[in-house]
N, C-alpha and C positions, 0 to 999 in steps of 0.2 A: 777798124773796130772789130772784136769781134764778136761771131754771129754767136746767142745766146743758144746753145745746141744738148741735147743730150750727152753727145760724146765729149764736148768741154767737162761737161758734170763729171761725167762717171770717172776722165784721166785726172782732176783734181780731187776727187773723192781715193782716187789709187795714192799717189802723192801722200793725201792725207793719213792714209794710213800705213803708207812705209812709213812715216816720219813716226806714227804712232807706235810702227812695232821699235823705230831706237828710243822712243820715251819709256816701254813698255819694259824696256834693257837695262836703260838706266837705273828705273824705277828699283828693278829687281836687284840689280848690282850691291853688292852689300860693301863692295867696296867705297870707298869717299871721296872718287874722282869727280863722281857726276854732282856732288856737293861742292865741288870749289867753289864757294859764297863770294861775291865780290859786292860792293852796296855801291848805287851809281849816283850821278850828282844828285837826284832827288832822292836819295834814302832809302831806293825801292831796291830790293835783293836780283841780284843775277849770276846764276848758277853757270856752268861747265854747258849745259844743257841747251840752255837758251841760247847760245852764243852756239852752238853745233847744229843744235834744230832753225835757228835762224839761214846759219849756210846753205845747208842741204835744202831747206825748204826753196831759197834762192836759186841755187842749182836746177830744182826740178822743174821750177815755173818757167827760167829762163829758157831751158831746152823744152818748155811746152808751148809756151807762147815770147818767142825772141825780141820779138820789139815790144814789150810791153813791159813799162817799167815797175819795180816793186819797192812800195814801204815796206820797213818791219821796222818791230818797236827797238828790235834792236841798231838798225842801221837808219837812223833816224835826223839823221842832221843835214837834212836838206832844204835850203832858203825859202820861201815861196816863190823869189822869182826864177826859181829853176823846177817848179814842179806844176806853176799853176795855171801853164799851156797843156797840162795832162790830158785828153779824153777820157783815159781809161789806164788804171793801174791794181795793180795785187797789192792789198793791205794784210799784212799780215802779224799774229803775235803768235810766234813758232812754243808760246808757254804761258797760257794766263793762269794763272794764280801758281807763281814761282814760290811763294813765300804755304802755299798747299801744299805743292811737290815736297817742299823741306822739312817741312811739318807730319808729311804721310796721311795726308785723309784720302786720296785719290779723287780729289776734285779739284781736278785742272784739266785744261782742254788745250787744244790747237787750234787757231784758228784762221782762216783763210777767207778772204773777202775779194773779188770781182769791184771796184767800183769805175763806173761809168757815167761821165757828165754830173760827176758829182753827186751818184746817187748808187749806193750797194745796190747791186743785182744779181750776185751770185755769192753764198757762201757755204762754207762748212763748218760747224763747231763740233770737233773729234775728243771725245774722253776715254782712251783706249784702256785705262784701267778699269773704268764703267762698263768699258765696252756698250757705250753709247756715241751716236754720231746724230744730231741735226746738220739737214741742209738744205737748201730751196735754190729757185732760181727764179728772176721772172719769168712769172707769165706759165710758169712749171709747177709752181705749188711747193710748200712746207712739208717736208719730212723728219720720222725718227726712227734712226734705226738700232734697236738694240740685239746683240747677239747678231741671229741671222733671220731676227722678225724686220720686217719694215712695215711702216701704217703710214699713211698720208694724216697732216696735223690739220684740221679744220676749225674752225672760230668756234669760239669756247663759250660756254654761256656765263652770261651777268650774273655778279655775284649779289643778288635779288634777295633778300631775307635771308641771309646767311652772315658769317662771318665773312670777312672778307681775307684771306691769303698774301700775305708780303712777305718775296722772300727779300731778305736784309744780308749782307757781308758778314764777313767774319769780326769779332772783337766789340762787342756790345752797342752796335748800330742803332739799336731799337731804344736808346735812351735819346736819339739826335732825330729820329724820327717820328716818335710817337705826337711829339707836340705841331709836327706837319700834316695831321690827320683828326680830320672831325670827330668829335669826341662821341656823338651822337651816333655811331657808328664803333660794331666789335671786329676785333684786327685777330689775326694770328700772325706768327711771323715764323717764318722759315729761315733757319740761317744755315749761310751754304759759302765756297768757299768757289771762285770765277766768274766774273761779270759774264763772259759767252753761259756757260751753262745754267746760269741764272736767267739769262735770255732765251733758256731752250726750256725750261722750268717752266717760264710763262707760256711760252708755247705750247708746250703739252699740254697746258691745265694742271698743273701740279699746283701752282699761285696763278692768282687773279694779276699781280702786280709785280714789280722790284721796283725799289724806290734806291737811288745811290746819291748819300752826300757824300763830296769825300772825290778825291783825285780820280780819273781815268784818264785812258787815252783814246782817241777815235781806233785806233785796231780792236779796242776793248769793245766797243758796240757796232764797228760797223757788220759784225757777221748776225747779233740779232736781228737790225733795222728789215734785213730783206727775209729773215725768217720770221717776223712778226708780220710785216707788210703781207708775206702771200699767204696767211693763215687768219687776217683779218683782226691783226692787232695793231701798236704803233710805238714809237717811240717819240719822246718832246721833251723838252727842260721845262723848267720852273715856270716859264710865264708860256706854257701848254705851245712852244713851237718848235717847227722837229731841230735838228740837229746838225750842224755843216759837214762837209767833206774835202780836205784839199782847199780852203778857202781861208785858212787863219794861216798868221805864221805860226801861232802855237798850235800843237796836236791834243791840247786839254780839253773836254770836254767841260759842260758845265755842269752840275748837278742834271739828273735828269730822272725818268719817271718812261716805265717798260711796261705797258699795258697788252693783258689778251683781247678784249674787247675792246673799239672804240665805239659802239654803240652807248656804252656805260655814260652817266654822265659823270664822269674822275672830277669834274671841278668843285662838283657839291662834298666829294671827301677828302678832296688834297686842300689844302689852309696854307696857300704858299706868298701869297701874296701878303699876309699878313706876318711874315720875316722878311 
C-alpha cells in the first residue's frame, strides 16, 4: 500500500500539470486535430484529447507507482471480478467536461484520484486554463492553488439567513432541480461546466452546494469526495448515504448531492424523498 506522504503529493501534482501543459497545447491549437469528436456508446463526446491525456497520464502513474493499477474513464472495461481484490488504485478522468473543452468556456479539469479500501484519499482536480488546481490528501488537508497563491481550504460557514448557492451543470439543470428544494428557502444557482471543479466550487465557498441529476461516473466525484472530506464537507445520494468505489459492476453513479458543510442540516432543504 502506499504510505500517504508529501512527496506522493507533490510527484502527482507534477504529472498533473505536465498533462496540463498538453491540454493547455491543445487548447490553444487552432488546428482541428485535438477536436477529432468521436461520440461513445453512451452518447458522451471523446475528443483526440482525452484518448492522448488518458495515455500519458497512464504512462506517468505507471512509472510512479508500478504495481498499482489505474482506471480511466477512458480504459474502462474492466469486470468486477478482475478489479475488486483492488486495495488501492489511480481513478482517473484525464478530461472532465470534454463537451467544455469543445465548446471553449475553459472549464474543464484533470482529474486524478488515489483510492484505497474503497475510499478516495488522495486527489487533484487541475484546471490549467483557470490556472486553478484543488488538491488534498488524507490526513494533509484541502488545498487551492491559483497562479502561484496557495491557501489551505477550511470548512465553510452555514448558509444561515442567506440565500443558499447551488452550483448546477450546464444546459438548464435548474428546471430539474428546483422542485428537489424547499420552497420555503431562496436558491441561487451557479452554473459551471465539470463535475471535479464543481466539487472545488464547494470547496472554496464559492456554492454552499452542487446538486447533480443526470449521469456521472465514479472518476467524476471521486477527486471531490477526499477534497470535501479534509475541508469539512461531504458527498451522499439521494437517500443522504455517501457514495461506492470499485464495488458495483457499473461505474455510474447515482444522482447525488456535494455539500461544504455537514453541520448544515441539507435534510430540511433537499425534498428528495418525495420523488
Amino acid at each position: 500500500m502506499l504510505a500517504l506522504s508529501p512527496s506522493l503529493l507533490e510527484k502527482t501534482l507534477e504529472i498533473a500539470d505536465q498533462a496540463g501543459d498538453f491540454l493547455t497545447r491543445f487548447y490553444t491549437d487552432s488546428g482541428q486535430n485535438a477536436l477529432a469528436i468521436q461520440t461513445k456508446q453512451d452518447n458522451t463526446p471523446v475528443t483526440a484529447v482525452d484518448l492522448f491525456l488518458s495515455q500519458f497520464l497512464i504512462e506517468k502513474l505507471t512509472a510512479l507507482t508500478p504495481e498499482v493499477p489505474i482506471l480511466s474513464e477512458e480504459s474502462c472495461k474492466i469486470p468486477l471480478q478482475d478489479r475488486a481484490h483492488w486495495a488501492e488504485y489511480w481513478l482517473i478522468d484525464p478530461l472532465d467536461g470534454t463537451q467544455q473543452f469543445i465548446n471553449r468556456t475553459d472549464q474543464f479539469s484533470i482529474l486524478i484520484t488515489l483510492v484505497q479500501h474503497n475510499q478516495p484519499v488522495l486527489s487533484i482536480t487541475h484546471a490549467p486554463i483557470l490556472q486553478t488546481t484543488y488538491y488534498a490528501m488524507q490526513g494533509f488537508g484541502a488545498y487551492r492553488r491559483q497562479g502561484n497563491q496557495q491557501e489551505k481550504l477550511n470548512n465553510q460557514a452555514r448558509p444561515e439567513q442567506r440565500k443558499i448557492k447551488i452550483a448546477v451543470g450546464v444546459g438548464g439543470v435548474e428546471r430539474k432541480i428546483q422542485p428537489l428544494l424547499n420552497p420555503a428557502y431562496q436558491y441561487e444557482f451557479l452554473v459551471y461546466g465539470s463535475s471535479g471543479l464543481k466539487g472545488g466550487l464547494v470547496a472554496d465557498g464559492t456554492c454552499d452546494c452542487y446538486i447533480r441529476v443526470g449521469k456521472t461516473g465514479e472518476w467524476d466525484t471521486g477527486a471531490a469526495e477526499i477534497l470535501l472530506r479534509e475541508m469539512g464537507g461531504a458527498v451522499f445520494d439521494f437517500a443522504f448515504q455517501p457514495l461506492s468505489y470499485n464495488q458495483r459492476e457499473s461505474f455510474i453513479n447515482p444522482n447525488f448531492v456535494m455539500v461544504a458543510n455537514t453541520e448544515f442540516d441539507w435534510q430540511k432543504i433537499f425534498q428528495f424523498h418525495s420523488h
